[in-house]
N, C-alpha and C positions, 0 to 999 in steps of 0.2 A: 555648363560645367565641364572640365578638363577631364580625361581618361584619369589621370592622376589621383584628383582628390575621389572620384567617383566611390570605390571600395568604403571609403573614410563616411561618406556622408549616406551607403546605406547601413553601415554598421552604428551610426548614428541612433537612431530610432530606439535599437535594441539598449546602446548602451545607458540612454539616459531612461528607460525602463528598468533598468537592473540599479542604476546609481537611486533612484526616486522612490522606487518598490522593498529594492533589497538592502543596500547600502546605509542610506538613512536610516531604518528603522533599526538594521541591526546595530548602528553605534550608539542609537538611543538605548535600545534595551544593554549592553552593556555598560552604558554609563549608569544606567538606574540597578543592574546588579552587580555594580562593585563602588556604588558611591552611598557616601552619607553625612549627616551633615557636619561632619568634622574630614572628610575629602574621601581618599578611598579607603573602603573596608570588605573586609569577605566576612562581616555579619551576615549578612541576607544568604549566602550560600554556605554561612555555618547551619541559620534556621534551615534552610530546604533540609541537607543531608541530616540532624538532629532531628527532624521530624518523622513522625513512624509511618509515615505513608510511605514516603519517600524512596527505600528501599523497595518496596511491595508493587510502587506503580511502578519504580524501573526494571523491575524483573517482571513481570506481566507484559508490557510495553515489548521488550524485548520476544520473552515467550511467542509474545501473540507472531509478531513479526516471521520468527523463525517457524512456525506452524503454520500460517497462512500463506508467505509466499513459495514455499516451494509446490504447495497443493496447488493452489492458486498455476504458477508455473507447469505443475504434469498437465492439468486438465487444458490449459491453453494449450498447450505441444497436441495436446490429441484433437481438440475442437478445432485448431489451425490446420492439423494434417486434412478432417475429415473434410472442411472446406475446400480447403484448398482441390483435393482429390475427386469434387463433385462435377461433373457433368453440365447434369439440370439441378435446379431449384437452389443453385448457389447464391442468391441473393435472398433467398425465403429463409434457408438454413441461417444465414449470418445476420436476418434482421434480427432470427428472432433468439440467436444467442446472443445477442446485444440488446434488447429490449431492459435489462437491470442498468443499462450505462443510464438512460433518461431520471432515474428517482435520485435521490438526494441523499445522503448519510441515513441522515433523519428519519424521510422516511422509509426505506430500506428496513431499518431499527423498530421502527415501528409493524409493519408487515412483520418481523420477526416474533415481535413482541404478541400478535395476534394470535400468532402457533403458542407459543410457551406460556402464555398466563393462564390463569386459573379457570378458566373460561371461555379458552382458546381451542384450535383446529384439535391440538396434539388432546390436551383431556380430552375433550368429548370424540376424538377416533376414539382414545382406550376404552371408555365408559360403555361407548358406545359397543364394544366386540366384547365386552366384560372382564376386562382383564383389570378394570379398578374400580370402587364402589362408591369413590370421592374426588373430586378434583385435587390435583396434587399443586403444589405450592414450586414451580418449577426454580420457577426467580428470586426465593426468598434468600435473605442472606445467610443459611443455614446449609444452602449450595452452590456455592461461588464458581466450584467447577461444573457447575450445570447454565451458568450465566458463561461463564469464556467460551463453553464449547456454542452455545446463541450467538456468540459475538463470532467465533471463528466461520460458521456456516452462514450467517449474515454477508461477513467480510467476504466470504469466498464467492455465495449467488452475486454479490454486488458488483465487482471489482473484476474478474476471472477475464470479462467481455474485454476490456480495454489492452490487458497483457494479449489476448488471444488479436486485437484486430492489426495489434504491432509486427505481433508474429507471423500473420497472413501477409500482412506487406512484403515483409523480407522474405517471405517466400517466395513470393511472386516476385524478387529481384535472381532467385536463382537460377540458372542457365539449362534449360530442359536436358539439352547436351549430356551435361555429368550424370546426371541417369538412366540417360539411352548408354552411354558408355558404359557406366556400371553396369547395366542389366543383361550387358550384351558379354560381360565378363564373369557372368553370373552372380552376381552379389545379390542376396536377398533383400527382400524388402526391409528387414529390420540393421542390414548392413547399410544398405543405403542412405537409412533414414542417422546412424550411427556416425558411418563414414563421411556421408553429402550435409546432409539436412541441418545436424546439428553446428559442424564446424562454420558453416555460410551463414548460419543465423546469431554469428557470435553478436554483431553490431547491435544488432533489433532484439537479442536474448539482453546485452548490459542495457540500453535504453528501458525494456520494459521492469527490469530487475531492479535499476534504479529508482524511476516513476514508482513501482509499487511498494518498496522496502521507503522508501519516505513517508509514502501517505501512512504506512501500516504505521511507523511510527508517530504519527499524529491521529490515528485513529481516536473518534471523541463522539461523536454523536449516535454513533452504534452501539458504545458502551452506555452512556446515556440513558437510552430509549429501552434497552434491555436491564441495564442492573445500575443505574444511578451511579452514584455515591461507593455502591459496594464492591467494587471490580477497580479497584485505583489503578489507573493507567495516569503516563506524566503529562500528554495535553489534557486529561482531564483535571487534576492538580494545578496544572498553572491557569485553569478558568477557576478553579476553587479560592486560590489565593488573590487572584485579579477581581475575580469579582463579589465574592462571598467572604471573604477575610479582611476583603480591603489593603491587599499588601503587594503592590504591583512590583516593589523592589526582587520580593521571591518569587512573585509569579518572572519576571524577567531573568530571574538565576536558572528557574523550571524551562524557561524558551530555551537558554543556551543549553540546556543536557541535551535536547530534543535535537538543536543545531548539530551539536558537537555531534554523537551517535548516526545523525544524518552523515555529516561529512567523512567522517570514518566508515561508513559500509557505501556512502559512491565512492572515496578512493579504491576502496575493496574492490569494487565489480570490474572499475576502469581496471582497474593492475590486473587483473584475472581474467577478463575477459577482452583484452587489449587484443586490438588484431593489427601485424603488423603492413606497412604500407604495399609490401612487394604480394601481398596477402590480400587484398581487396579487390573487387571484380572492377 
């Protein structure tokens, strides 16, 4: 093969994974939520938004999102710095803040679910030290903000590990240099970390910021495993209408909110966390 085409045919690979994975499906699900069978219609994404979930899972959806990754986010910054800063046992420390990346959503949800039910870690501590005389009903849907705050601590033990091993990376592309300079100019450690740490890890901060603010918005099986049905988030809505309503046209209107919201917060991060080309180690 010619130097020429070379570029062409390893970019190859990728492209016809992105055309067969992402492409295809996405112009099936828009043709099944704006067609019917008199040609196209915006029925099915009149049903979604007329529905009274609808509003409740996209603000949940969202909520969750904006609560989770910025915590999500501090505690990587700090589990990245600790690593990165270790000596000895740097490999023991980072297996064992990655040990939640191997479990599943599910069961992730499930361990959660072990603490908070009625029968769980959390009553029988209280019962146990006397601070209650019955098991408390943590999950019921009489506390819905006692099931999100499950889902966001869930979300966070789960999840944290993979933003934190991005951020380790990009640290370890930064130039020992600029903080023997800084420190030799006196800059403190929290200046360092301010003026060096942060600006060099813009790259590896938008990758992990994107990766995570997507999945957060597809969050579905933590909700699930914790509060069912009573916690409506919109990937769980569009399994509700696919598979329990029988109505894949709205369940395919419910994908696109998910898409759309996706693609508006990557454009976000690219445009804000752009780093320019004269700007790159």
């Amino acid at each position: 093969m010619t130097p020429r085409f070379l570029p062409y045919a390893l970019l190859l690979p990728a492209t016809l994974f992105l055309l067969v994975f992402f492409l295809y499906p996405f112009v099936q699900i828009a043709v099944l939520a704006f067609s019917g069978p008199d040609g196209f219609t915006l029925q099915h994404v009149q049903t979604m938004t007329s529905h009274w979930k609808f509003g409740t899972a996209l603000t949940n959806t969202i909520v969750l999102a904006l609560i989770v990754v910025p915590i999500q986010l501090v505690m990587a910054l700090s589990m990245a710095t600790i690593v990165t800063k270790l000596r000895t046992g740097r490999s023991a420390i980072l297996y064992i803040f990655t040990i939640p990346l191997g479990l599943s959503d599910l069961a992730a949800g499930i361990i959660w679910l072990a603490i908070f039910e009625q029968s769980g870690f959390l009553n029988s501590l209280l019962y146990g030290l006397g601070i209650i005389e019955r098991p408390i009903l943590f999950l019921g849907y009489q506390n819905i903000w006692v099931i999100f705050i499950a889902v966001v601590l869930a979300e966070v033990w789960r999840a944290t590990a993979i933003v934190m091993v991005i951020l380790v990376s990009g640290m370890g592309l930064i130039p020992k240099e600029y903080y023997e300079a800084a420190e030799v100019f006196g800059a403190s450690p929290w200046k360092r970390f301010v003026k060096i740490t942060l600006p060099m890890l813009r790259p590896s901060l938008q990758s992990a910021l994107i990766l995570r603010t997507l999945a957060a918005f597809e969050v579905f099986a933590v909700v699930i495993a914790l509060g069912g049905t009573t916690l409506p988030v919109l990937m769980g809505e569009t399994f509700q209408w696919q598979f329990a309503l029988q109505d894949r046209n709205v369940a395919s209107a419910y994908a696109l909110v998910i898409l759309a919201i996706s693609v508006v917060s990557t454009l976000f991060f690219l445009r804000v966390l752009r780093v320019p080309k004269e700007a790159r180690i």
